[in-house]
C-alpha positions in Angstrom: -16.1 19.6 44.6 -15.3 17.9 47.9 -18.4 16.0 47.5 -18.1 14.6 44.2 -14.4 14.0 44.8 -15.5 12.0 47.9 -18.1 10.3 45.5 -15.6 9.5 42.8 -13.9 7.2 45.5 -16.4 4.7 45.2 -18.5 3.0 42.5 -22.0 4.3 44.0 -25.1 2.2 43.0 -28.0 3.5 41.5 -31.4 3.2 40.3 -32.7 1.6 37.4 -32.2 2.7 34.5 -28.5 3.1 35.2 -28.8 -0.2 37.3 -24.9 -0.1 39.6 -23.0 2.0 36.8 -20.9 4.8 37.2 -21.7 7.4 34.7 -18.4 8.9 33.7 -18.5 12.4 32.0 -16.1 15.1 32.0 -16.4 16.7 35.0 -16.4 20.3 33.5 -19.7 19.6 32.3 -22.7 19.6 34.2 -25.0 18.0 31.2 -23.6 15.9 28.9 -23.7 17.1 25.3 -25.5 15.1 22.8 -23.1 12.2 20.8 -24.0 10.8 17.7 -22.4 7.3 17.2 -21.8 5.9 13.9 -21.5 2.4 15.4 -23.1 0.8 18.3 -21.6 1.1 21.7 -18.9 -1.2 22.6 -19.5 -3.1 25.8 -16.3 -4.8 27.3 -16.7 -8.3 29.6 -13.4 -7.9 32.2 -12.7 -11.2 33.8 -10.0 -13.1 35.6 -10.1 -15.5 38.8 -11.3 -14.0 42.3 -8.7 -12.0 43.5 -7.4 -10.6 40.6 -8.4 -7.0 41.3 -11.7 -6.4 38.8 -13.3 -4.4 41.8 -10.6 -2.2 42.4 -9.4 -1.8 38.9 -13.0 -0.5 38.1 -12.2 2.4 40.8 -9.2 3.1 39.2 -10.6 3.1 35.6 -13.1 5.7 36.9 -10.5 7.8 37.7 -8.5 8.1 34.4 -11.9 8.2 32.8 -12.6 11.2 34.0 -9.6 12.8 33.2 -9.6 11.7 29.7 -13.5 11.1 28.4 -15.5 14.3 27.1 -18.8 13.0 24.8 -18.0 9.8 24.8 -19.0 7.9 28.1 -18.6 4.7 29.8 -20.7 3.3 32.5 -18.9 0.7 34.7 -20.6 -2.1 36.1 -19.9 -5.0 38.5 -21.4 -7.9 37.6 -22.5 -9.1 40.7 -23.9 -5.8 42.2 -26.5 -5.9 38.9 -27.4 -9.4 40.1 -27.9 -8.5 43.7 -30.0 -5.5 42.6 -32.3 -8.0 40.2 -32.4 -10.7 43.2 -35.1 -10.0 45.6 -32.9 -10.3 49.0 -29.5 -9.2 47.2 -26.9 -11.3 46.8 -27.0 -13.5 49.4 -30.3 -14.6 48.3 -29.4 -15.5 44.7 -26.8 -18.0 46.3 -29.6 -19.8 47.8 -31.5 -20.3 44.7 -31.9 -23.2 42.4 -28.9 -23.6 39.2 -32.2 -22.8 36.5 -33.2 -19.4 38.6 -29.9 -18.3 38.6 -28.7 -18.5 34.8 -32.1 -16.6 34.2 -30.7 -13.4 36.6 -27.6 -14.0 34.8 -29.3 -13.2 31.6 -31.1 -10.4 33.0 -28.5 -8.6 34.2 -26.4 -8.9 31.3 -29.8 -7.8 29.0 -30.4 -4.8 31.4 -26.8 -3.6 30.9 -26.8 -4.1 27.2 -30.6 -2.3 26.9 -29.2 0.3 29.0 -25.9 1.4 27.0 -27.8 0.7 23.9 -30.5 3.3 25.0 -28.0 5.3 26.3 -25.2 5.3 23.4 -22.8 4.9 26.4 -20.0 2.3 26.1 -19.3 0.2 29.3 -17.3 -2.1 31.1 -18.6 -5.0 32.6 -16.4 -6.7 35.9 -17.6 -10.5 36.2 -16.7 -14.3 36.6 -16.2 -17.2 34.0 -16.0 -19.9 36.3 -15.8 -21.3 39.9 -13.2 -23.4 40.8 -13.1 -24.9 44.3 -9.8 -26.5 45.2 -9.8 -29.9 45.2 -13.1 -30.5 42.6 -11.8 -32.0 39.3 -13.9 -29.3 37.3 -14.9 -25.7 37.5 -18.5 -24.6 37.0 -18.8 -22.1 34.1 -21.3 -19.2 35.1 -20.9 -17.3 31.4 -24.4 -17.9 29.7 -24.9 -17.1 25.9 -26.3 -13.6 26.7 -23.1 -12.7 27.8 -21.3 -13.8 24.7 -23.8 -11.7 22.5 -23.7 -8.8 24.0 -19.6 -8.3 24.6 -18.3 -7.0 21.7 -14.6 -7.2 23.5 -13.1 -9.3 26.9 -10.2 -8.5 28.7 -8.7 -11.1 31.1 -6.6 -10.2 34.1 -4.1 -12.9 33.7 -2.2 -11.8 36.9 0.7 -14.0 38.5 -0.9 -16.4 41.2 2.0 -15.9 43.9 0.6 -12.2 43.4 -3.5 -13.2 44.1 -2.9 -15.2 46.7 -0.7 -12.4 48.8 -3.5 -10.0 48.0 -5.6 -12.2 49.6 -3.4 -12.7 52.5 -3.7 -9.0 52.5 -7.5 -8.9 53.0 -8.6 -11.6 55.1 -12.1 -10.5 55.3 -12.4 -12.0 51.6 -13.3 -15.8 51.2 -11.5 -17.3 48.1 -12.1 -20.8 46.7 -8.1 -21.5 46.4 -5.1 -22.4 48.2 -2.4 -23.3 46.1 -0.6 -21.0 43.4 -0.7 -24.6 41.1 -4.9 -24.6 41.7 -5.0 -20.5 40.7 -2.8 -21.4 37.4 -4.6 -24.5 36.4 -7.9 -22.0 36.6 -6.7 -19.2 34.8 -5.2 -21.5 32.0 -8.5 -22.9 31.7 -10.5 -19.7 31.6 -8.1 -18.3 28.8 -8.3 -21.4 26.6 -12.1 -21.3 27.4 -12.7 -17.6 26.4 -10.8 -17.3 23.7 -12.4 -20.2 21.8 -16.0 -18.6 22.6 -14.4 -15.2 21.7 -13.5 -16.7 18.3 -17.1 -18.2 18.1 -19.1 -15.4 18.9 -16.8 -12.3 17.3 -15.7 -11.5 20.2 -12.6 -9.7 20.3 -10.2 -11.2 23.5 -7.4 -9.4 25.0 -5.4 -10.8 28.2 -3.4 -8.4 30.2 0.2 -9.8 31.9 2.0 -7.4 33.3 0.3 -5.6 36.5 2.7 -2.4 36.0 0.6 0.2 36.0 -2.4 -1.9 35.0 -5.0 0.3 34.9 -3.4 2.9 32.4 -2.8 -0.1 29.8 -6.2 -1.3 30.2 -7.4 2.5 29.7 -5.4 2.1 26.8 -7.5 -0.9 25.5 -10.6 0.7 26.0 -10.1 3.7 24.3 -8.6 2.0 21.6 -11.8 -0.7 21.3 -13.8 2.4 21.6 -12.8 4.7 19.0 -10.3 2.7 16.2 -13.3 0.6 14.5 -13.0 -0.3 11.3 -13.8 3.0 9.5 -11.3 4.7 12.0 -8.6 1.7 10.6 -9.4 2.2 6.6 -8.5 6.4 7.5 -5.7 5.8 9.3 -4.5 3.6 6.5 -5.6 6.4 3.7 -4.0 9.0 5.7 -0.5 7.0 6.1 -1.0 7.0 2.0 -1.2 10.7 1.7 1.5 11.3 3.9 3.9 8.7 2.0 2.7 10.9 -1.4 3.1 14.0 0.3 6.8 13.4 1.2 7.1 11.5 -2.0 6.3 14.6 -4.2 8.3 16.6 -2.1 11.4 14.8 -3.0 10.3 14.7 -7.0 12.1 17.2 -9.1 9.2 18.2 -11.4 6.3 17.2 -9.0 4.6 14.7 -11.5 4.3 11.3 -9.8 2.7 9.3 -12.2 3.1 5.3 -11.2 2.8 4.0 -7.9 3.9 0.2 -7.1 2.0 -1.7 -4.6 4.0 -4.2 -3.5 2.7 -7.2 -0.7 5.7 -8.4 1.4 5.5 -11.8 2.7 6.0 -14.5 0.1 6.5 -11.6 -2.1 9.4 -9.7 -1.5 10.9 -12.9 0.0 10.5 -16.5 0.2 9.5 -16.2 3.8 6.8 -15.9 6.2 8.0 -13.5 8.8 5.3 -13.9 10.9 5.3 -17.6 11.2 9.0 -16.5 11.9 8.1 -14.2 14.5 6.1 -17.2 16.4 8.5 -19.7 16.2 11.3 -16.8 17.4 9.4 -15.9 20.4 8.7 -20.0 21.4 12.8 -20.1 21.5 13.4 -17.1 23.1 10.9 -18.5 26.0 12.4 -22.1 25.6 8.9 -23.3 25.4 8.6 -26.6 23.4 5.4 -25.1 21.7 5.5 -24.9 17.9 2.1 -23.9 16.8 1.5 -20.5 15.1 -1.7 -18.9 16.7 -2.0 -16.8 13.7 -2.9 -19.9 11.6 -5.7 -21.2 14.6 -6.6 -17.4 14.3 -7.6 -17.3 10.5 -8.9 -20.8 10.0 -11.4 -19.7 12.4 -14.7 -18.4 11.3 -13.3 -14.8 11.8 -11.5 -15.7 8.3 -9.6 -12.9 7.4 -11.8 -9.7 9.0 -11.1 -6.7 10.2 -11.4 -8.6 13.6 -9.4 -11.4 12.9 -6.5 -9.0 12.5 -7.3 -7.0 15.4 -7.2 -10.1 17.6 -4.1 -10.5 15.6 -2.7 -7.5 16.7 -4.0 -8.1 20.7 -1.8 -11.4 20.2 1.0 -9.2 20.2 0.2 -7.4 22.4 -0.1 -10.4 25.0 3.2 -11.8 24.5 5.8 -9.4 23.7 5.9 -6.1 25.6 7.9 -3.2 23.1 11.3 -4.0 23.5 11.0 -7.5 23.1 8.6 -7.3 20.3 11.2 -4.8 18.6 14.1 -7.2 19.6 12.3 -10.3 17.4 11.6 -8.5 14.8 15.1 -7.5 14.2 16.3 -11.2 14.9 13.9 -12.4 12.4 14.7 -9.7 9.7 18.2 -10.8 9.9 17.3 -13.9 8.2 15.2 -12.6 5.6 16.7 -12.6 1.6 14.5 -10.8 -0.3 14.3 -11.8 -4.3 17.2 -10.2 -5.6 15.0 -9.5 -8.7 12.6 -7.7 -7.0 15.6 -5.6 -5.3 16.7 -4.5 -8.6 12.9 -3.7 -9.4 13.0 -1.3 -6.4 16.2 0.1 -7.2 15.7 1.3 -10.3 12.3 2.3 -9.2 13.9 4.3 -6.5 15.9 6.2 -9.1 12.8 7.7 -11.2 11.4 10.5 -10.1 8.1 9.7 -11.0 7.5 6.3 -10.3 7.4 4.9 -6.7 6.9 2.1 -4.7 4.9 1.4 -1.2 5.3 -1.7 0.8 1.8 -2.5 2.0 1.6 -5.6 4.2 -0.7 -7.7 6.4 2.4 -8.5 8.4 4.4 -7.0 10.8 5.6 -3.2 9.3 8.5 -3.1 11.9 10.2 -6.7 10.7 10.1 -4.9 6.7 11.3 -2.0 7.8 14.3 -4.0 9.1 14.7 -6.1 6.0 14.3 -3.2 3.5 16.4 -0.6 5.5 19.4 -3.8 5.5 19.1 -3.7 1.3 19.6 -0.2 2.0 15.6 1.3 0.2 14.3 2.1 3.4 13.3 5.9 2.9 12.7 5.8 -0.8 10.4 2.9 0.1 8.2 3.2 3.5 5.8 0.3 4.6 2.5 0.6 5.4 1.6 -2.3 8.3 0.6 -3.8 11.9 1.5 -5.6 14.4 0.7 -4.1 17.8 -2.8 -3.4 19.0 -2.4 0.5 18.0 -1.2 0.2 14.5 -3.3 0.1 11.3 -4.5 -3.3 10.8 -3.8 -4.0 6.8 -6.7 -6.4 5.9 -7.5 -7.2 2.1 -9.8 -4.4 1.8 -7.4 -1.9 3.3 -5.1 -3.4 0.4 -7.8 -2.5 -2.1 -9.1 0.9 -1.0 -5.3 2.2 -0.9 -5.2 0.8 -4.6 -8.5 2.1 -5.7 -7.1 6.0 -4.2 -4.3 5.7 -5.8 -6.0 4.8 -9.2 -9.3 6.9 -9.0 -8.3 9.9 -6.4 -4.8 10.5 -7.0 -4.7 9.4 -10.7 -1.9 7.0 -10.9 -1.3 4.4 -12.8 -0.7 1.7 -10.5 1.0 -1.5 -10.3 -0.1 -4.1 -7.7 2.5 -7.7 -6.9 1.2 -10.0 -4.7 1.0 -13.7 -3.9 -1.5 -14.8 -2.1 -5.7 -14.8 -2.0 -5.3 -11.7 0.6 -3.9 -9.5 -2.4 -6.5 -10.5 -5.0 -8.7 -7.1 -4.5 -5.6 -5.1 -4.5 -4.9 -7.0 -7.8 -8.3 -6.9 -9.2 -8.1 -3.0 -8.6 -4.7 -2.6 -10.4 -3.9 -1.4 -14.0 -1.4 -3.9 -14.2 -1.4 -7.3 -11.7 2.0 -9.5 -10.9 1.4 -12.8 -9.1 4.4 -13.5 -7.5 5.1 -17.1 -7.6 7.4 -19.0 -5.2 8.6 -22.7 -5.0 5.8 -25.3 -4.6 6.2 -25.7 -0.8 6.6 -22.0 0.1 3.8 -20.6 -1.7 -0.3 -20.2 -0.7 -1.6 -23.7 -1.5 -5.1 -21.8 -1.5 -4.6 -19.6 -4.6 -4.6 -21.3 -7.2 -7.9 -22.0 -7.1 -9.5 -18.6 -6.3 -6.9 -17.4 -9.0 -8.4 -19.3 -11.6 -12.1 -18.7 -10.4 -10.7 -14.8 -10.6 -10.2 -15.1 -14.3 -12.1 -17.3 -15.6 -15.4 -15.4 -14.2 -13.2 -11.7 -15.4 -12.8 -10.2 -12.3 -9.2 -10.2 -12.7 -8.0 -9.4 -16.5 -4.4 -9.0 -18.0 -2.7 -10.8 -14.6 1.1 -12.1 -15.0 2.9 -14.5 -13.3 6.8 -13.6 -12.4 7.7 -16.9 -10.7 11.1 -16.7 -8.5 13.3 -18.7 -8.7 13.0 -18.9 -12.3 13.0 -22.8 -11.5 10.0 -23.4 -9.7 6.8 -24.1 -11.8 4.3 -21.8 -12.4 0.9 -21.1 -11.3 -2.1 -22.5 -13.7 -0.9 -22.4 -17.7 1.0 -20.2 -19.0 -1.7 -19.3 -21.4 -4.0 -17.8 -18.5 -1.7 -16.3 -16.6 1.5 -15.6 -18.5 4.9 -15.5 -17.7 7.1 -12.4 -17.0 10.5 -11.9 -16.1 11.6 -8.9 -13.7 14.6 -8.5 -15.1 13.8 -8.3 -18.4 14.0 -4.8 -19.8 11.2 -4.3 -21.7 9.0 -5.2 -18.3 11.7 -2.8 -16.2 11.3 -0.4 -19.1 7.0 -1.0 -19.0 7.2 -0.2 -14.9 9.4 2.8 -15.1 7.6 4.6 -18.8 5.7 7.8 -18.4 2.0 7.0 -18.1 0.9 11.0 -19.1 1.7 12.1 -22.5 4.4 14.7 -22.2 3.9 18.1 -21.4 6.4 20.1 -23.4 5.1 23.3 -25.2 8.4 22.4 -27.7 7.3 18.8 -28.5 5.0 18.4 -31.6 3.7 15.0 -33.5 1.3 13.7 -35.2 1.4 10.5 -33.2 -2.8 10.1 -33.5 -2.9 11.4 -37.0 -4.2 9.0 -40.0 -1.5 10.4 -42.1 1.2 9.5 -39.4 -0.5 6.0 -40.0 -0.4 5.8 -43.4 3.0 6.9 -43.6 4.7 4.4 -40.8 3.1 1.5 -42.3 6.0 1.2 -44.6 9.1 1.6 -42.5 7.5 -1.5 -40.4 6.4 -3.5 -43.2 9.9 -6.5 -43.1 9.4 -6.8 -46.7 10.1 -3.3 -47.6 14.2 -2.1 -47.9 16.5 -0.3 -49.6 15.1 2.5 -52.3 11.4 1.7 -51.5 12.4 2.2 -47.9 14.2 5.3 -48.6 11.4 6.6 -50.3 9.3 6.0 -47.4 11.7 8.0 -45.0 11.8 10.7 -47.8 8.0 11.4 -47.3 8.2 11.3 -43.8 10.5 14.0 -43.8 8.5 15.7 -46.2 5.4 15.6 -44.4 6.4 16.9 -41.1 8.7 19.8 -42.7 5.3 20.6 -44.4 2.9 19.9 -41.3 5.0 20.5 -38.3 8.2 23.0 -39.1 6.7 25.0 -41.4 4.3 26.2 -37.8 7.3 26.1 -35.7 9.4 28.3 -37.1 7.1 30.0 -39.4 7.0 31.3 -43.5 8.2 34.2 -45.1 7.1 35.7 -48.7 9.0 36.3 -51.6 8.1 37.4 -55.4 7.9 35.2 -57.9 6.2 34.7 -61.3 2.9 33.5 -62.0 1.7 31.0 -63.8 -0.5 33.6 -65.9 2.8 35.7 -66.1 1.7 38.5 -63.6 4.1 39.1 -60.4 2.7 37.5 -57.3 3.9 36.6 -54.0 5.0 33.0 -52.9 6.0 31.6 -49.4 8.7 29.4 -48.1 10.4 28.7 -45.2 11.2 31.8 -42.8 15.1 32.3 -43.0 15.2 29.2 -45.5 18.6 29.9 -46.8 20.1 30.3 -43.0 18.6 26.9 -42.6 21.3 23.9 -41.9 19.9 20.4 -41.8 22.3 17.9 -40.3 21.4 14.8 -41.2 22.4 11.8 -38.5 23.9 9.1 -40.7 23.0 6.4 -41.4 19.4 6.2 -40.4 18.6 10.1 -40.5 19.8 10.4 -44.6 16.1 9.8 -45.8 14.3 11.6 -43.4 17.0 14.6 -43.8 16.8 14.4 -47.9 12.7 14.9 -47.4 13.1 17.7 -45.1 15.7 19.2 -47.8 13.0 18.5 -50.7 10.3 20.8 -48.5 13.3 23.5 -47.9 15.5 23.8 -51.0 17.3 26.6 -49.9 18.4 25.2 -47.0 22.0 23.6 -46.5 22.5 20.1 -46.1 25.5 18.4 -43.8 26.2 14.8 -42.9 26.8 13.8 -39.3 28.0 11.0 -38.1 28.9 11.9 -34.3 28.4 15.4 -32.9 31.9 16.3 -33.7 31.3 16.5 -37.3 29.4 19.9 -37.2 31.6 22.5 -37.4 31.3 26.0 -36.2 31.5 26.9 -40.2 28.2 25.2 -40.4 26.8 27.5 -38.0 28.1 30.5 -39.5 25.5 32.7 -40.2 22.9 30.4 -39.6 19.7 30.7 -37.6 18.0 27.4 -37.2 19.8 23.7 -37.5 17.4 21.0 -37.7 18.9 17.6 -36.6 17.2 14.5 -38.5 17.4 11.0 -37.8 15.2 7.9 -37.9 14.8 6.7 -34.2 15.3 8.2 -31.2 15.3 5.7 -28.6 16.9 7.0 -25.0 18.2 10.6 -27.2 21.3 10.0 -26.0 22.8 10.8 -29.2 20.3 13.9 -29.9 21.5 15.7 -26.5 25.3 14.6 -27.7 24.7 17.1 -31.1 22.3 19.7 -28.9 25.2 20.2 -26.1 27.9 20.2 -29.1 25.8 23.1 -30.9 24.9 24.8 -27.8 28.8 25.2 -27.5 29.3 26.7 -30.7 26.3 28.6 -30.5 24.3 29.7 -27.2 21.5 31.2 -29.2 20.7 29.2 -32.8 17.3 27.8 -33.1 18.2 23.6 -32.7 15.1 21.6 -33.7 15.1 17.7 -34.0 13.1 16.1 -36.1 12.3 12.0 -36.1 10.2 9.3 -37.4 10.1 7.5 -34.3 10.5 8.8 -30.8 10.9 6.4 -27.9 8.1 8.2 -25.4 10.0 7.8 -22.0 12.9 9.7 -23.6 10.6 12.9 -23.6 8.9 12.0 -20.3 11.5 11.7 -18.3 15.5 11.4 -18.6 18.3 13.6 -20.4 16.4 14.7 -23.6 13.6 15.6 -21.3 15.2 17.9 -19.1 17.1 19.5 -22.3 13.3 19.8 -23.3 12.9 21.7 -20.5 15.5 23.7 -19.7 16.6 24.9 -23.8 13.8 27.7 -24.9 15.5 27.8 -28.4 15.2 23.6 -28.6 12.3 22.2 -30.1 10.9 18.1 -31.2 9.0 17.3 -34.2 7.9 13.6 -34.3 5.9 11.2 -36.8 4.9 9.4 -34.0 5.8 8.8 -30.3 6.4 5.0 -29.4 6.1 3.0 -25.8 8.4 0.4 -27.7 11.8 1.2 -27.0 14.0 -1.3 -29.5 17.8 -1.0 -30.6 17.8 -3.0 -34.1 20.5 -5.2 -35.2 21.2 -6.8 -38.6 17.9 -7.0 -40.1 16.2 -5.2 -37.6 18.7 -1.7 -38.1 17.4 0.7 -39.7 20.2 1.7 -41.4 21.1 -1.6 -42.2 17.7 -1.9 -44.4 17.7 1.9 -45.8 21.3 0.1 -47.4 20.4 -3.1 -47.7 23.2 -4.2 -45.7 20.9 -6.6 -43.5 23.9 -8.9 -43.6 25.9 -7.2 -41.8 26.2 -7.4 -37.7 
């Protein structure tokens, strides 16, 4: 162990293959078990000015590798060792040689190393030199040849104060350096940054620099092992599994366990007016009282990275580069602060917050810390989580990430989903939604680039059904109104459309004949605006009819009794089981019809007006073993649970069973006639039909108003 300790001090050179690597295993194991990579390796160019400590940060890494690598190895090499080993003389030679022969070893050694890893399925790190830079020439020389830039799949730059290279170099006067001045070293390093990240940019290259030299080598272990095992596969899981854990805790906290609709929501010129991370950039330039008022971000994604995976990885290193945790954490607070978010889309996630089975997830290319201020302020924070970046060890949320969370949601987990978004990035998540909301803010604010990929998206039928909710109401929508209509988010019909049961209820104790051709043929009347008064009465009358026949007759079952038949002999006849203990309370005005129908089927049975609960009386229950309540429309049933809770207290025990034409279906998915569903064994439903419209007449449009032909009246 001496021995290889004594070894591990040093980076020891080799022979080919391995070339001047340092093969890194865990030192428990004498052979290194086979890996299978799903990916190639990952092969990371480190760089900085002479001086900056690539040599000895390599010793370091090879330390913490050891401690922390098992299957997965790295092979470190220094550039220039590689060369001296191609270069017949070493290095000293290869100085002497002509520009041409040079570039050509340069490309060598970087083929050799890429062959190697590749061979190998080892990942490595690769220590060399953009640039020389004499003092006093106008211009460096660039050394990085094209090889270089095709084989790195990630650089990381040492950008390390120059007051702090040149004391290290004061510290080691054996070393020649090209500088003098700490103005020369910043010039250089300025250069080579501005320099690599445009070739990084180029080539798909992702480009990370590295400020602070407090303890250096564990954050640029950190890198590494990130680069090397969060790819893009790795990213889509981690995003899946924050999902499942938002559901997990989100079912947790739901009383019956059925989630059912899930609301996707984007959050930057969606939830709010603003771009918080343009915010973000411009915060940070004040904070440094630097006159610099370009967003990188926007450099980043006009590039021809577009909006990949890498694009928002080097996002995410951006960062990284400029804000160390506090600070980062400090501006997005500061920015937050600012942030309004659409008071319509508040009360959206208010009322979603409030239904058991229906939730909402904030999913976000932005920055997830700067929402979670801003939605924590308008006090949903907890009820609502976000799922987003912004350092270089978050998820990265990338259109696709957007879609494949939709897609599991809709496919895996069954839900009926609803996606809002604004711009081109949320166009997958849209396409994959059941129902799709383009948010649409003022002409200024909003992405000038979607209109046209919006219209492309339905004209070719990619995306169907789409609606615009623009906010403020003021500002002009997107397209025509014809393709893309307009909604309002207040409005109560779409509130009521968000929040409705997407499964058919569940009760044992809830019975219609919703699907039925009869139920058709007998609700065609009581829609029909021509039809009122006695014709309409009628109609109710064979409603009630029907399901006392179809429906109650099952439910509470027949008994027989003798009677005469029609060829005089004695024979036995059936009616309604405990017909004459039978009370049917009709709920005036709209339940009269319904009730008189009901009474035609059940003769026997005793017949009471109701106007309010009140009006049953406990003489009415006397003796009695069922009540059936009857009334038209049952919209929230409200006024059903009203009569149910007055029976219950005159009696604990009668069989209560309500029977309707209509039935509002949320009221028996969810809400107080739900749970009464639920929780009364001796309470039972009987519907015509069940009904996602949920519509309180007035005038013409009561009920009651056209059984009486009073349409006149208010």
């Amino acid at each position: 162990m001496a021995e290889a300790s004594a070894a591990d001090d040093r980076l020891v050179p080799g022979t080919w293959p391995e070339i001047h690597g340092a093969l890194l295993r865990s030192p428990a194991t004498a052979t290194p078990p086979q890996v299978v990579f799903n990916s190639p390796p990952i092969i990371v160019g480190l760089y900085g000015v002479p001086g900056s400590g690539k040599t000895f940060l390599l010793k370091q890494l090879k330390h913490f590798l050891l401690q922390v690598v098992d299957i997965h190895r790295f092979m470190l090499y220094e550039g220039a060792e590689v060369i001296a080993h191609l270069t017949q003389g070493g290095l000293s030679a290869f100085q002497n040689l002509g520009e041409q022969k040079k570039v050509e070893l340069r490309k060598l050694a970087i083929d050799k190393i890429k062959e190697e890893c590749s061979a190998r399925r080892h990942h490595a790190v690769v220590a060399g030199h953009y640039m020389f830079w004499a003092e006093g020439d106008n211009a460096g020389s660039s050394v990085m040849t094209q090889n270089d830039l095709d084989t790195f799949t990630h650089i990381v730059y040492l950008d390390i104060p120059p007051e702090t290279i040149l004391q290290q170099c004061q510290n080691s006067p054996d070393k020649r350096r090209p500088f003098n001045s700490a103005d020369h070293l910043r010039e250089w390093q300025q250069t080579e940054k501005t320099a690599l990240r445009k070739f990084c940019r180029e080539n798909g290259i992702l480009f990370s620099v590295v400020v602070s030299q407090l303890d250096l080598p564990r954050k640029v272990l950190k890198l590494l092992l990130n680069f090397r095992d969060k790819g893009e596969r790795y990213n889509q899981l981690l995003a899946e599994r924050m999902l499942n854990e938002i559901l997990f805790d989100e079912e947790v906290l739901d009383e019956e366990g059925q989630l059912e609709t899930m609301l996707v929501v984007d959050a930057d010129r969606t939830l709010a007016a603003a771009d918080t991370g343009a915010l973000f950039w411009k915060k940070l330039h004040s904070m440094r009282g630097s006159s610099e008022k370009d967003n990188p971000l926007e450099a980043l994604f006009a590039s021809q990275l577009g909006y990949s995976y890498k694009a928002f990885r080097q996002a995410a290193l951006l960062y990284e580069e400029l804000a160390d945790d506090e600070n980062f954490d400090d501006i997005c607070q500061d920015v937050a602060s600012g942030v309004t978010m659409y008071p319509e889309l508040v009360s959206l996630l208010r009322a979603v917050a409030e239904e058991p089975h229906v939730r909402a997830v904030i999913v976000t290319c932005g920055l997830r810390r700067i929402w979670e201020c801003v939605l924590s302020r308008e006090g949903l924070l907890g009820r609502l989580q976000v799922i987003g970046g912004g350092r270089f060890d978050e998820v990265c949320v990338t259109p696709e990430v957007k879609a494949v969370l939709v897609e599991r949601l809709r496919y895996v987990r069954k839900l009926r989903v609803w996606a809002f978004g604004d711009s081109p990035l949320d166009l997958q998540m849209l396409n994959k939604a059941h129902q799709a909301i383009i948010v649409v803010g003022e002409d200024l604010q909003r992405s000038q680039s979607m209109d046209g990929v919006l219209a492309q998206a339905i004209d070719n039928g990619s995306l169907r059904g789409a609606r615009q909710a623009v906010l403020p109401s003021t500002a002009s929508p997107r397209l025509d109104t014809v393709r893309l209509p307009l909604v309002r988010l207040t409005d109560p019909d779409f509130i009521d459309s968000v929040l409705s049961c997407s499964k058919p209820p569940t009760h044992s104790n809830l019975r219609h004949a919703t699907e039925k051709s009869a139920a058709k043929l007998l609700m065609t009347p009581t829609r029909d605006a021509t039809i009122a008064g006695p014709v309409l009465r009628e109609a109710h009358n064979h409603i009630g009819r029907y399901l006392a026949i179809e429906f109650l007759a099952d439910l509470i079952g027949v008994e027989t009794y003798q009677m005469t038949h029609v060829q005089k002999h004695p024979t036995e006849g059936y009616r309604l089981q405990h017909e004459k203990e039978t009370t049917i309370v009709a709920l005036m005005r709209g339940g009269e019809g319904m009730a008189l129908g009901v009474n035609d089927a059940f003769p026997l049975a005793s017949f009471v007006h109701a106007g309010y609960a009140g009006d049953v009386k406990s003489h009415h229950l006397h003796g009695q073993s069922t009540v059936l309540l009857v009334d038209s429309v049952v919209n929230s049933g409200k006024t059903v649970v009203q009569f149910v809770q007055h029976i219950r207290s005159l009696s604990a025990t009668i069989r209560i069973v309500v029977v309707a034409g209509v039935v509002h279906r949320q009221s028996v998915c969810r809400g107080t006639l739900s749970k009464t569903l639920a929780s009364d064994e001796n309470l039972s439903l009987v519907a015509l039909r069940l009904s996602e419209n949920k519509f309180t007449g007035t005038g013409t449009t009561d009920t009651g108003n056209r059984l009486f032909n009073t349409t006149r009246l208010p």
